[in-house]
C-alpha positions in Angstrom: -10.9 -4.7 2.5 -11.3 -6.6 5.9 -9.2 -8.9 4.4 -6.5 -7.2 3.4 -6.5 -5.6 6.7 -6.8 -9.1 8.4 -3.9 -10.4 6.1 -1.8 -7.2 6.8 -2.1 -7.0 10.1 -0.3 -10.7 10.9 1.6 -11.0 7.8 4.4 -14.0 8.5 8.2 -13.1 8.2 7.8 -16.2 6.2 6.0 -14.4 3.7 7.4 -11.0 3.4 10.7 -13.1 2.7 8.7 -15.0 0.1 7.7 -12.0 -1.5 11.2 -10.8 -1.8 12.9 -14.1 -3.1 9.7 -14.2 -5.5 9.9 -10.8 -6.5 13.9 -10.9 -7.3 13.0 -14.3 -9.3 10.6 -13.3 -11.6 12.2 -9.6 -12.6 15.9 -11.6 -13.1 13.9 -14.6 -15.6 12.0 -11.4 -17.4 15.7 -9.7 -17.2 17.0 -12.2 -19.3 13.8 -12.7 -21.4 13.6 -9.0 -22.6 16.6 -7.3 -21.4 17.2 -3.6 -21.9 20.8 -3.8 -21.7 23.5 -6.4 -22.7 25.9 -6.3 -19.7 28.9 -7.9 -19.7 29.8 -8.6 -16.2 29.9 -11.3 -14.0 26.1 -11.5 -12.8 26.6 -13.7 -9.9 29.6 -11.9 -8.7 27.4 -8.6 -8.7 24.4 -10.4 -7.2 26.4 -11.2 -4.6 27.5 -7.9 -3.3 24.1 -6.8 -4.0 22.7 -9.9 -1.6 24.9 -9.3 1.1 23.1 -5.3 1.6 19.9 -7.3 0.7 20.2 -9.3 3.8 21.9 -6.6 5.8 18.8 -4.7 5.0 16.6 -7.7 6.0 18.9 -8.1 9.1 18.6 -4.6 10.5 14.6 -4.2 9.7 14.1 -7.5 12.1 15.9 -6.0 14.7 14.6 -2.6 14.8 10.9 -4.2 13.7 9.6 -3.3 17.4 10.0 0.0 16.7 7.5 0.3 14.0 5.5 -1.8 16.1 6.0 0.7 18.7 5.4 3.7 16.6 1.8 2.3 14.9 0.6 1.5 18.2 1.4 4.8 19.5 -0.8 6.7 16.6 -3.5 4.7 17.2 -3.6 5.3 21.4 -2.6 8.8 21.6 -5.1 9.4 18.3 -2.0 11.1 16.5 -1.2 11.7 12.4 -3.1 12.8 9.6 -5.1 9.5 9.3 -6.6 10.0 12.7 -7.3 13.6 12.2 -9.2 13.5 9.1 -12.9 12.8 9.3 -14.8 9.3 9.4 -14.1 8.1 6.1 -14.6 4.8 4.1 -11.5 1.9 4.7 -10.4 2.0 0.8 -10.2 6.3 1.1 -8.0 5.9 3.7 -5.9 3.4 2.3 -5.4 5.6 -0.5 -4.8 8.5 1.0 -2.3 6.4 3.8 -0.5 5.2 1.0 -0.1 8.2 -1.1 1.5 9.9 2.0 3.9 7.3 2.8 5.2 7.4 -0.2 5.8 10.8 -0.3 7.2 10.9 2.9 9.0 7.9 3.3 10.1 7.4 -0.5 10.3 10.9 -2.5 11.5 13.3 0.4 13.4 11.1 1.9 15.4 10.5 -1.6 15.4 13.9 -2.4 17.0 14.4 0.9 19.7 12.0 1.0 20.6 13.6 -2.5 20.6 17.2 -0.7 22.2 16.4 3.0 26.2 15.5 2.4 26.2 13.1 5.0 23.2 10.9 4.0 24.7 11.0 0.4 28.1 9.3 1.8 25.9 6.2 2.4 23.0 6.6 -0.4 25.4 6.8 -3.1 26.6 3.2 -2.7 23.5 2.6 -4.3 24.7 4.7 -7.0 28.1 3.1 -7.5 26.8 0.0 -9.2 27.4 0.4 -12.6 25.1 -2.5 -14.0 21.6 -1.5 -12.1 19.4 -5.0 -12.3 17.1 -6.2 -9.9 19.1 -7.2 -7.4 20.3 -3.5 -7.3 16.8 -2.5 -5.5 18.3 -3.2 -2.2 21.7 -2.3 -2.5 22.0 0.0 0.4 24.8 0.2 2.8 23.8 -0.7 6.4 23.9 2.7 8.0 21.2 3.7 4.7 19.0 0.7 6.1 19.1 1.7 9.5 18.7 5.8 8.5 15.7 4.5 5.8 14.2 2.7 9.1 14.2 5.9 11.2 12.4 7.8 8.6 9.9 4.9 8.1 9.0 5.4 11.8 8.8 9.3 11.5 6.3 8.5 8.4 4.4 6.1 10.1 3.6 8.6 13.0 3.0 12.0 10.8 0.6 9.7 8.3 -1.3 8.1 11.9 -0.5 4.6 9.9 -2.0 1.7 11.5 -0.1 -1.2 11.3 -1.8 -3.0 8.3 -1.3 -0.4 6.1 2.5 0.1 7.0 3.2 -3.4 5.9 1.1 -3.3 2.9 3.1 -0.1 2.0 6.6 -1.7 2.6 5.2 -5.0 0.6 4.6 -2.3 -2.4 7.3 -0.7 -2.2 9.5 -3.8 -2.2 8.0 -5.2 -5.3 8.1 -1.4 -7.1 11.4 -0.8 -6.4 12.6 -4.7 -7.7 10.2 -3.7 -11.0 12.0 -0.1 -11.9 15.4 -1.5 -11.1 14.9 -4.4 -12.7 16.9 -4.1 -16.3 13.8 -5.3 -18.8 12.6 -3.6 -22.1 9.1 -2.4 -21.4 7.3 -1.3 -24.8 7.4 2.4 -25.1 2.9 2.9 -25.1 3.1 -0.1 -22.0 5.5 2.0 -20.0 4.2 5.5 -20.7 0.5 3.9 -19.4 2.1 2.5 -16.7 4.1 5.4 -15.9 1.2 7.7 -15.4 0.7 6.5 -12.2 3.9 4.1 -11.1 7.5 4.4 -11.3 9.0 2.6 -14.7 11.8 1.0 -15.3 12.6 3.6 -18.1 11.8 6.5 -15.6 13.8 5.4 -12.9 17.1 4.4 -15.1 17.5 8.1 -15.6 18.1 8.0 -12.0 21.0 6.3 -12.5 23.1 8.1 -15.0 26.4 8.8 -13.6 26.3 12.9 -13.7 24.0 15.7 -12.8 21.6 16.6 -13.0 20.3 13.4 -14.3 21.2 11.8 -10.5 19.3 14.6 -9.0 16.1 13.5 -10.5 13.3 11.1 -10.4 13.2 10.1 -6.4 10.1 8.3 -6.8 9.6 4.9 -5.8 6.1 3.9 -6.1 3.8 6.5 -7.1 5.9 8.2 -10.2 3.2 11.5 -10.2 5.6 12.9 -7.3 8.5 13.8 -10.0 6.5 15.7 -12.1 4.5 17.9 -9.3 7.7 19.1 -7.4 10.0 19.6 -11.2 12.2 16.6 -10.8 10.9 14.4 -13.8 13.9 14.0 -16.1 14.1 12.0 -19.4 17.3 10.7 -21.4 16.9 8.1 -24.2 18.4 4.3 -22.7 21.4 4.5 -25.4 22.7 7.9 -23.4 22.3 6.3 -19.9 25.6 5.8 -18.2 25.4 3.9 -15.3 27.3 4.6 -11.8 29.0 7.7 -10.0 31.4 9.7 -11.1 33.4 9.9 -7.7 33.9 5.8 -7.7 34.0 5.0 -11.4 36.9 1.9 -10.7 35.7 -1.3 -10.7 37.7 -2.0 -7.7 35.8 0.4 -6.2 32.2 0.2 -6.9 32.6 -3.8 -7.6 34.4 -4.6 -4.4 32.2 -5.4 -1.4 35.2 -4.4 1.4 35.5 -1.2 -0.8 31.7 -0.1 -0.7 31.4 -0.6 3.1 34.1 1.9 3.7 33.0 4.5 1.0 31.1 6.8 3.9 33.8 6.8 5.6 36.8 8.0 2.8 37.6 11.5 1.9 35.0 13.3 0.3 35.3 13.6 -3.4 33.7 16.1 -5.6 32.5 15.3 -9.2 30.0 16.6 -11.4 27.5 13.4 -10.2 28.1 14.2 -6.2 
């Protein structure tokens, strides 16, 4: 444990980027190894748009960084959070328990409310408009998202007490999970029911994806997949039923333009049976 928390505490830029390049690598050479479905589409001209909010995202989290650098240090001075109100406990209890309330804060309640709150659905569901959900689809997320998503990491951070070890090593899982259940592989059906007793799947998370309600309404987890099935949000739907996209933008010129998904917050708002 001391050294994770050693490694977690000083973690490089250089390797959190690593992990991200890495990550993206290895689901998109499994992708094509064991895909789940057949696209036709231009994958480099879709990786594309989808790199360009991947490095808006990376863009934005290094300049608000001292903020969650602020807000850590803050917990552990003023003694504030759940962490630092609980009693003496062993190092690998409270990483659990840190994690399991990060995610729920900072991943399944914060999905479930941009899905509830219309203006934090005008940026969310750029993420929804790509209708061929790979890997590279795990950061697709207009920059006002990133910069909304940051907020609410800082707001986590301080109701969990989070020091700021274990806010990294949360953002470093959450990265990889989120590349693994976008990622557009074929897990076999007993590997991803183990798996997704405790973790989101890809299989669980596709669901997510389907174009209409109340299939988009459901299955907000992102790392832990238990979250879904306490609160009655765990959907299913076989892979040959899954539509991917949003009603509102089904155009390719639309959802496939990069010009086109920076102004989507900003257009009229347009009502469908997936908004």
């Amino acid at each position: 444990m001391n050294e994770i928390i050693s490694y977690f505490s000083t973690i490089p830029s250089s390797h959190r980027s690593l992990l991200l390049v890495g990550g993206i690598t290895i689901f998109w050479w499994i992708e094509k190894a064991f895909p789940l479905f057949h696209f036709q589409y231009q994958k480099w001209q879709h990786a594309g748009i989808n790199f360009f909010f991947t490095f808006t995202t990376i863009a934005i989290n290094f300049v608000l960084a001292f903020l969650l650098l602020l807000s850590t240090n803050w917990t552990q001075v003023h003694h504030f959070g759940i962490l630092n109100w609980l009693p003496e406990m062993n190092t690998l209890l409270q990483m659990l328990i840190g994690l399991l309330v990060l995610d729920f804060i900072a991943a399944y309640f914060v999905h479930w409310l941009q899905h509830q709150v219309p203006f934090l659905w005008r940026f969310h569901l750029i993420h929804h408009s790509d209708t061929w959900i790979d890997t590279t689809s795990a950061n697709r997320h207009h920059p006002g998202e990133s910069v909304l998503r940051f907020a609410f990491t800082c707001l986590a951070v301080i109701i969990v007490g989070c020091p700021l070890w274990l806010a990294f090593l949360y953002q470093s899982l959450s990265l990889v999970a989120s590349q693994f259940e976008h990622a557009n592989i074929a897990l076999p059906k007993k590997l991803d029911w183990f798996i997704g007793i405790f973790i989101v799947t890809p299989n669980m998370h596709k669901v997510h994806h389907h174009y209409v309600l109340p299939y988009t309404d459901s299955n907000y987890g992102n790392l832990f997949s238990f979250w879904d099935r306490i609160f009655g949000t765990y959907k299913t739907l076989s892979a040959d039923k899954i539509v991917y996209g949003i009603d509102t933008y089904p155009e390719a010129n639309e959802h496939n333009r990069l010009a086109a998904l920076l102004k989507i917050p900003f257009n009229a708002h347009r009502t469908g049976t997936g908004s």
